[in-house]
Structures are given as structure tokens and as C-alpha cells.
C-alpha angles and dihedrals in degrees: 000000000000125000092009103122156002117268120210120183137184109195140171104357087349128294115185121212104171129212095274097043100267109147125211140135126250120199097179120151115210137032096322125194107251101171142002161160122241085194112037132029098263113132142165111192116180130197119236114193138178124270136241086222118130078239106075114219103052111130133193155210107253094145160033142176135182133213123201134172116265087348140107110287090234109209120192119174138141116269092225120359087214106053099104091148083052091064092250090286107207123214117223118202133182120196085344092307125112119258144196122227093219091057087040114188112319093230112096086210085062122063116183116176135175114222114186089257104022154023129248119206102181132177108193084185096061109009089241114156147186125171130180123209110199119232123189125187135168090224102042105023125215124349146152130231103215129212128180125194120191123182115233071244105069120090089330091165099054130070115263115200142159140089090323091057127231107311091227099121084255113113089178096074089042088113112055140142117268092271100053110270116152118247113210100215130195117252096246143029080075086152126043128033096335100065089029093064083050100058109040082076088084088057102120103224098192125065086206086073098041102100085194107113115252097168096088100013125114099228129053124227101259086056085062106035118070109142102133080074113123115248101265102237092209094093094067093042095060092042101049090072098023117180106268089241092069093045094054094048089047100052094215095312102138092193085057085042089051096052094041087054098045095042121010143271095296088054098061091042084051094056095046082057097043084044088056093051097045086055096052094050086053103048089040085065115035101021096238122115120221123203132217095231084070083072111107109259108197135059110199108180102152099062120131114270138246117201125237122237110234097211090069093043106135115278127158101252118151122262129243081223119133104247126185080221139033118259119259115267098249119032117189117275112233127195113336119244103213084075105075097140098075100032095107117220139269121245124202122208137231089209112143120239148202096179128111087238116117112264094215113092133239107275119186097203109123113251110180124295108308109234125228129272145186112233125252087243121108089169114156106310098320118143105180115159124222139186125222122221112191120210133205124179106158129260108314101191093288 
């Protein structure tokens, strides 16, 4: 099946690589979107949850459910994050009721398999694919390194959008609004606070739009949700001066760095392994081959703020955008906007850079009612729409 599709991954704590090959980190806390249809009900959603690391902030991968049209809701998640002695034990729901692996889904369209070290989520009818490697660590617990494969086929003529980015061939519309707005990004500051206010933005705020089940599950949601938070500005702070040894091991790769930090030797090595893994996948299904210096490679974290407008704080309000099909009914709500007070603040960074990103950074000032337009990507066959926002705030110094 090579060449048939685009990969996007979240891995560690966790690293983003979306479908068309953009890097940044996510350090989201609650059921995040991490893909979905503006048009259909399809729909991803992840769990990021805290972990047991000696940095606080660090987040992780403990769960993932998939919706699909006229299908089972498929629900995979840990148990207990923390139950390292129990052997990490996973709990498989269908349609909110536990499940056996053994019995999978009951549903032949959806194919749910337990391999030793990972979980296979599988559609025949579609391609569709989600797999979940295992990761135990005595730092961090248990986690999963998520990948998600869809074929060019696969509802070519709808909006994608989420943490994994819009699968059109084009990196440069991977940040975007809720609805779909492009977000013009600057080309660095892909770690830290900077990446982190983007992609709160995918925190889901109401339980009603979780579609992870609470009604047998040991924790709320409140206990799980907790993405007004500030960014923690620790994290910058340990990996700015990181033992030798884990620079050595790393080779430079500050995701590694940041692991090895926040957890210890075996965990960066962990993570070279798991990025190696994730690659392969990748290349094994779309026939591109990602490498890791595409990785971002700073994490500027103490950087001068500007400020966001409440008034453009993420909500789901339906797009101007021309659609084949109307939107659903009721889209996710995302964070509220009557809470600006505790929305932290975007930086922007005086990195130099030799990338084709654009160099401006992501402002959230209104600036007119973007217009539609088709996207670059001419990318087999797909015919995604996307919407520009441009951004102007000021010189800063570049």
C-alpha cells in the first residue's frame, strides 16, 4: 500500500509530526482533538495526560478514540497511567462498553488487534489506520506513540483539520483556528510557550463533546482537563543546560534532549528508537521519508509577549468556507472565549532561519474576514479548502 496516503504522529511527550511532515511540540493537558472533519462526523480525539517526570509539564499520550460514520466509537486508553508493576494494563471500549481484544469490535469495518507492543485500529473499507506503539518508562509511565495513516482517498473533497494538520501536501496551513483558518506561524519557537498557546486550542472544554467515555471511568473530566493551565516554563529552564551524557546520546535531537531531561538516559534512547519507528511507518506507507533534521530544533521559550485578543480566542463557530456537504450539527467546542484572563500569551522568536516558512508570526487580531481559498496542494487528488488569515504585529526586531 505504498504511496497511498498522508501520516501524521504525536509521540513522548509528546512530539507532533503532522500529516504533511510539519514538527512541533504540544504540551496540552486534557481529550484533545487530534483530527477531524469540518464536514462529516469523523473525528480522532487523544488524551493527553500529566506525567510522573521530576519536570512538571510534561504531558503524555494515555489514550485514543476514533469516530467514524455509521461505525463503532473505538475507545483505547491505559487503565492507570501509573501502573507501571501491573504491566501498563489498556482498556478497550466499543460504543462505551468494555471490550475484549479477542472478541475486537463486532463490527467486520473495524478491525482492532493487540500486538505484543502495540495496537492496531484498522478500517478495510476506507484504509484508515491508527496504530499505537506502548511505551513504558519508569519516569514517565505508561504511554502511547500514536500514528494515524489516511489514504488521498479518503474524504478528498472535506476539510481536515486538528493537531496533525490538514493532510493537502501543503506544511505551511498545519496551524489553523478551529474552523479552519490558517494560522501563518513563525518559523521558530516550534517548542516552548509558543507552540504550546497554539495548540491548546485543540483542548476540548466541555465533557459533552469528549467522545471519551466518563461513565465508568475512574477519573471526571475536570480531573482530566486542565488546559487553561499556563505553559510551565520549567521545561525551558532543564533543557537549556542538559547533562553531556544526554547530549551525546541525542546527537543534537532536542526531543530526545527533552525526554532525556525530563526522564532519564533510557528515555531518550526510548524516543530515538520510537522516532525511528514512527519514520518507518511513515515511509512504509506513503513512500516519503521523513528525516529527523526536520525535527525542530529550538525551543525558545523566554522570548517578549504579545499579547492574544479575546475576542479571536478559539471557539467552534462555523466557516464561511465552501463545503460539498454541510457541516455536522454540533461541532466540538473548544476553549471558551469569556476566560481571557487565564489564556497565556504568544512569543514570538528572533531565531534565525533558513526555512520557506513565513518569518511574521501568528497574530490573533482580527483583521477582516479572511476570504476563501483553495489550497497550493495539488496532491493526488486531494481537494481540501482552506482559509488565510494574515497577520501583522509590527517589526519585531526582524
Amino acid at each position: 500500500n505504498n504511496g497511498g496516503g498522508n501520516t501524521g504522529s504525536s509521540t513522548g511527550d509528546p512530539h507532533i509530526t503532522t500529516f504533511d511532515g510539519f514538527a512541533y511540540d504540544c504540551q496540552a493537558r486534557g481529550d484533545v482533538v487530534l483530527a477531524r472533519s469540518l464536514n462529516s462526523t469523523f473525528q480522532i480525539q487523544g488524551r493527553y495526560s500529566a506525567a510522573g517526570t521530576r519536570v512538571s509539564g510534561v504531558t503524555l499520550t494515555t489514550g485514543v478514540v476514533v469516530k467514524e460514520e455509521g461505525l463503532p466509537l473505538v475507545q483505547v486508553s491505559f487503565s492507570n497511567p501509573a501502573s507501571i508493576s501491573e504491566g501498563c494494563p489498556v482498556d478497550f471500549l466499543v460504543d462505551g462498553v468494555q471490550a475484549s481484544f479477542e472478541d475486537g469490535s463486532g463490527n467486520p469495518d473495524v478491525l482492532v488487534s493487540d500486538q505484543t507492543n502495540q495496537i492496531i485500529i484498522s478500517y478495510p473499507q476506507t484504509g484508515v489506520e491508527v496504530v499505537l506503539r506502548k511505551w513504558v518508562s519508569g519516569s514517565f509511565g505508561c504511554s502511547f506513540s500514536t500514528s494515524v495513516f489516511l489514504p488521498y482517498s479518503y474524504r478528498g473533497d472535506e476539510q481536515i483539520v486538528g493537531i496533525l494538520g490538514s493532510p493537502n501536501g501543503d506544511t505551511q496551513d498545519d496551524w489553523m483556528e478551529v474552523d479552519g483558518t490558517t494560522i501563518i506561524r513563525s518559523a521558530g519557537g516550534l517548542r516552548g510557550e509558543y507552540a504550546y498557546n497554539y495548540c491548546v486550542r485543540w483542548c476540548i472544554s466541555n465533557q459533552s463533546d469528549s467522545l471519551f467515555d466518563y461513565t465508568n471511568s475512574n477519573d471526571s473530566f475536570d480531573d482530566i482537563e486542565d488546559c487553561l493551565l499556563p505553559f510551565n516554563d520549567e521545561i525551558g529552564n532543564v533543557i537549556a543546560n542538559p547533562p553531556p551524557g544526554i547530549v551525546e546520546l541525542c546527537g543534537g535531537n532536542e526531543a530526545c534532549i527533552l525526554d532525556g531531561v525530563a526522564g532519564d538516559a533510557q528515555d531518550a534512547a526510548n524516543y530515538l528508537q520510537g522516532e525511528q519507528e514512527i519514520m518507518q511507518y511513515r515511509e512504509d506507507r506513503t513512500g516519503i521519508s521523513l528525516s529527523p533534521s526536520m525535527k525542530p530544533s529550538v525551543y525558545a521559550s523566554h522570548e517578549p509577549s504579545v499579547s492574544i485578543n479575546p475576542s479571536s480566542l478559539p471557539t467552534s463557530v462555523p466557516s464561511s468556507k465552501p463545503s460539498r456537504s454541510s457541516r455536522p450539527s454540533q461541532a466540538p467546542s473548544m476553549k471558551p472565549s469569556n476566560n481571557p484572563s487565564n489564556i497565556p500569551s504568544i512569543s514570538p522568536t528572533n531565531e534565525p532561519t533558513t526555512s520557506s516558512l513565513p518569518t511574521k508570526l501568528p497574530s490573533f487580531e482580527p483583521s477582516g474576514m479572511p476570504s476563501a481559498m483553495p489550497s497550493s496542494s495539488g496532491k493526488k487528488g486531494k481537494n481540501h479548502v482552506s482559509r488565510l488569515r494574515q497577520v501583522n504585529v509590527g517589526d519585531n526586531g526582524n
